[in-house]
N, C-alpha and C positions, 0 to 999 in steps of 0.2 A: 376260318371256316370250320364251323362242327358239323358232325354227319351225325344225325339221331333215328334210331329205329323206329318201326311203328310197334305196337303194343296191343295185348290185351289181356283186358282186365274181368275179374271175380271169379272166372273158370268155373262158375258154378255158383258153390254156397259163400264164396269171398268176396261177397259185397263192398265195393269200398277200400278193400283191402289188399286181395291179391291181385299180382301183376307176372306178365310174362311180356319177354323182349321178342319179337321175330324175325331176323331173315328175312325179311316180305321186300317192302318200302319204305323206302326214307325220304325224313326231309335234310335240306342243308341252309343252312345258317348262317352269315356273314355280319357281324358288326363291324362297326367304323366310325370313328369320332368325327362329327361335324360341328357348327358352330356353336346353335344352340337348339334345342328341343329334340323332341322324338319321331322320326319318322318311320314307315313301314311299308316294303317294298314285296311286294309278293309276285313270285314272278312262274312259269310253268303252264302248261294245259288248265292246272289245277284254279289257276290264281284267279280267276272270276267267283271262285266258292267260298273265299275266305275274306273279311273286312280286312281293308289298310287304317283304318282311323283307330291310331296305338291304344286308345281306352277299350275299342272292342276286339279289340285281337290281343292274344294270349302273349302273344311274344311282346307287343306292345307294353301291356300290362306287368308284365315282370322287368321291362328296363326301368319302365316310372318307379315301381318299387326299387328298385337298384342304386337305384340315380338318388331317391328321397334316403334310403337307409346310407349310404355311404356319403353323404354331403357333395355329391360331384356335381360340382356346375356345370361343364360342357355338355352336348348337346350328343345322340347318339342317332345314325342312319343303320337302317336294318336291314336287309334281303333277304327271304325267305324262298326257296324255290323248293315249291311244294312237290313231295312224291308221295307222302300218305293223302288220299282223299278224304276228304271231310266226311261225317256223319254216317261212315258203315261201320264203326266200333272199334277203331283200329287204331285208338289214341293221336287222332289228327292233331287236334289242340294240343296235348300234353307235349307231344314232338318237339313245336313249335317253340310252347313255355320252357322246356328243360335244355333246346337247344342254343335261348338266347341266354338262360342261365348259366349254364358251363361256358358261354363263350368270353361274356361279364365276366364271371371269377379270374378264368384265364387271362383276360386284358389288362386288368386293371389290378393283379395277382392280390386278390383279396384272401384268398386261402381257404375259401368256405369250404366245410366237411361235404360229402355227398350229399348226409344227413340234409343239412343244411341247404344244402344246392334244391332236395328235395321241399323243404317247406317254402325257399324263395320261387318255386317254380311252379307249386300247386297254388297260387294266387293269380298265377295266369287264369287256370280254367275258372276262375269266377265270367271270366268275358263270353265262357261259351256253355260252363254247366249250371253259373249262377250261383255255384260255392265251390272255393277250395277244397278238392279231393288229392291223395295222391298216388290212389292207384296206377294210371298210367302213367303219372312225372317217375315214378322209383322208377320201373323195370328200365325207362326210357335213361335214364343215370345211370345206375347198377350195370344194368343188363342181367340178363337170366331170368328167374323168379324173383319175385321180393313179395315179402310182406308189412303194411307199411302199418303201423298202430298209430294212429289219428288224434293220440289222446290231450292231455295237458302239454305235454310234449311228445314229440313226432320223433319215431324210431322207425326205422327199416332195418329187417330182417330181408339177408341176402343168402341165399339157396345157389348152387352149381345145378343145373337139371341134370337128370340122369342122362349117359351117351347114349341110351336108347330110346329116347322120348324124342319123336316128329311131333309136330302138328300141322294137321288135314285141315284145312277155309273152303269154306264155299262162299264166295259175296252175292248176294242175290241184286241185278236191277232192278229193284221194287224203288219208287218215289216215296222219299221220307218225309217230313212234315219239315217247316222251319221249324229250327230250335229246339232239333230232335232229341237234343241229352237232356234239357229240361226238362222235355214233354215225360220221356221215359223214368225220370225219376219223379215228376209231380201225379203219378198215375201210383206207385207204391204206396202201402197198406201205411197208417201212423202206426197202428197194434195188431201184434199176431199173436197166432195161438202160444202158448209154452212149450205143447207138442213139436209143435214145427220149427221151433229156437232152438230147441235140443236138438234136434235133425240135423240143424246145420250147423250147427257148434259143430258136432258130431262127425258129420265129412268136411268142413274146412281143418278139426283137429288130423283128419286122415289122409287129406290133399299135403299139411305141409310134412307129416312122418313118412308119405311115400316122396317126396325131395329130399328126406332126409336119409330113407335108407335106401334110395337110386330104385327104387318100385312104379313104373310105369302102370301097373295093372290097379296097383292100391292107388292112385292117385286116381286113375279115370272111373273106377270104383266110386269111389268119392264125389264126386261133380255132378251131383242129382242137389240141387235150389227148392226150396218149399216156401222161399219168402219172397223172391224177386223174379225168377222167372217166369213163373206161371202167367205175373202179372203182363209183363214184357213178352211174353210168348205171344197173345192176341194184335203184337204189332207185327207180326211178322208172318205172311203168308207162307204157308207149308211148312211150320218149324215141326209142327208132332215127323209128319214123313220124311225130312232132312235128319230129323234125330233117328230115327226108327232104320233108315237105309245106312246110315257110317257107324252106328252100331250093329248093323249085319254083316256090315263089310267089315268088321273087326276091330274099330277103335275099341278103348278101354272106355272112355269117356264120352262126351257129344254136349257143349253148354252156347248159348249166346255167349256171343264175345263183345265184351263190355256193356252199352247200350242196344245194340244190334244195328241192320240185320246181318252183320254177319254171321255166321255159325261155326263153331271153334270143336275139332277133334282132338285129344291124346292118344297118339299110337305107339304103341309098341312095335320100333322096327326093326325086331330081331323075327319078328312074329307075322306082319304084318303091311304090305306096301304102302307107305300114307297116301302115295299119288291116287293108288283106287281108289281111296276113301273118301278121297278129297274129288276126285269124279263120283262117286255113289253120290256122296250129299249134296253135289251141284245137280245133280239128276233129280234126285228128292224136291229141289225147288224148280227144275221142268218139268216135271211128273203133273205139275200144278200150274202151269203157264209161265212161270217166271224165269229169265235167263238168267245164268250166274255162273262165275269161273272158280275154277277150283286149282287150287293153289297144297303143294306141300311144301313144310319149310321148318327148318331147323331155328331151337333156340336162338339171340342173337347177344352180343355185346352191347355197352354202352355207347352213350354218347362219346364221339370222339372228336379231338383236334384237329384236323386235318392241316392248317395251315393256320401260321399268326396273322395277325394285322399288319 
């Protein structure tokens, strides 16, 4: 059994890139050899939101890769008992993918690096984003922060968060569209301006120096998007006034959390209660008709073991 956090991703101007672990909800994980082929078991409140047929569900998806890269012939059952919900930003999918990942490595003591864990596990979300990313597979491995570079080859960078960094959620009940992470990235610009590339070069270069020197203030500083949000902002009712209210209530920060709609604070809680902030911004989205709970919650750990096969 592995236990994986839920996550979120970009924080801002880290599109694609950056990741945080949370304390919120988890999913848990269960492989088991059977005879032959792949099956998938979702089981929870949750489990009507998420496909069982292994080519469209992520966890699925990462054992067929599993199973083809290491020549194993038997057959593998899965259980998956959902606690991140799907489709409010909160790395559902990635969960799933990074939880049957580390449970694979562990089974079958393959020995894959993190690293590694991480690019076998960002093949999952092709089932639900339509391509391998891995912003929420890292933080969802690692745990903490991570920054994960995409490139020829795939490195994560793993960050400690600072002891005084909360972060403040508001989930809003707004009806998302099917196939809400598609929609949300097939809606971004091909070309931006230069102007607003150096912007966010500019605070992702300051989001990951405030993890590096334990700066809460310089991190939430930082977390103003000029190339993704904007766009994604018009999916989400009452994001200007959810922003505008947890940054009066004192967050450093205030960004969409991953695809949305939830909405993700950095606080400083030497300074600052994150629970109010985290009721300000769920207020912000009633201010406007929409109900939504507000959550504070510390950094989280990775993926873990919980029990063998």
């Amino acid at each position: 059994m592995v236990r994986v956090p839920s996550t979120s991703a970009n924080l801002g101007p880290g599109f694609d890139v950056f990741g945080i672990a949370l304390d919120l909800f988890y999913d848990l994980i269960e492989v088991t050899r059977k005879g032959e082929g792949v099956s998938v078991e979702v089981e929870g409140e949750l489990a009507g939101l998420v496909p069982n047929t292994p080519q469209k569900n992520t966890a699925g998806v990462v054992a067929l890769h599993f199973l083809e890269r290491f020549d194993i012939k038997e057959g593998l059952s899965i259980r998956v008992k959902k606690g991140i919900r799907p489709s409010i930003g909160l790395g559902s999918s990635g969960a799933s993918a990074a939880g049957v990942a580390v449970a694979l490595n562990h089974m079958y003591e393959t020995n894959l690096s993190k690293e590694e864990l991480v690019k076998l596990a960002s093949l999952g979300e092709v089932a639900s984003a339509g391509s391998p990313h891995p912003d929420n597979v890292a933080p969802a491995i690692f745990g903490g922060f991570t920054v994960a570079i995409n490139g020829e080859h795939l490195s994560v960078i793993s960050l400690e968060p600072p002891k005084n960094l909360s972060l403040a959620l508001a989930i809003p009940h707004i009806p998302v569209p099917k196939g809400k992470t598609k929609k949300a990235r097939s809606i971004l610009p091909k070309l931006v301006p230069l102007r607003e590339a150096v912007h966010n070069v500019a605070n992702s270069c300051g989001i990951v120096a405030g993890f590096m020197l334990s700066d809460v203030d310089m991190i939430g500083r930082c977390m103003i998007d000029r190339l993704v949000e904007p766009h994604r902002a018009k999916m989400i009712t009452g994001y200007e006034e959810v922003k505008r209210r947890g940054l009066q209530a004192g967050a450093s920060g205030v960004a969409i959390s991953g695809a949305g709609p939830t909405m993700i604070a950095v606080v400083n809680d030497e300074k600052v209660d994150a629970e109010y902030v985290a009721k300000a911004m769920a207020e912000g989205f009633e201010s406007v008709g929409v109900d939504a709970e507000a959550y504070a919650v510390k950094p989280a750990k990775g993926a873990e073991v919980l029990t063998s096969e």
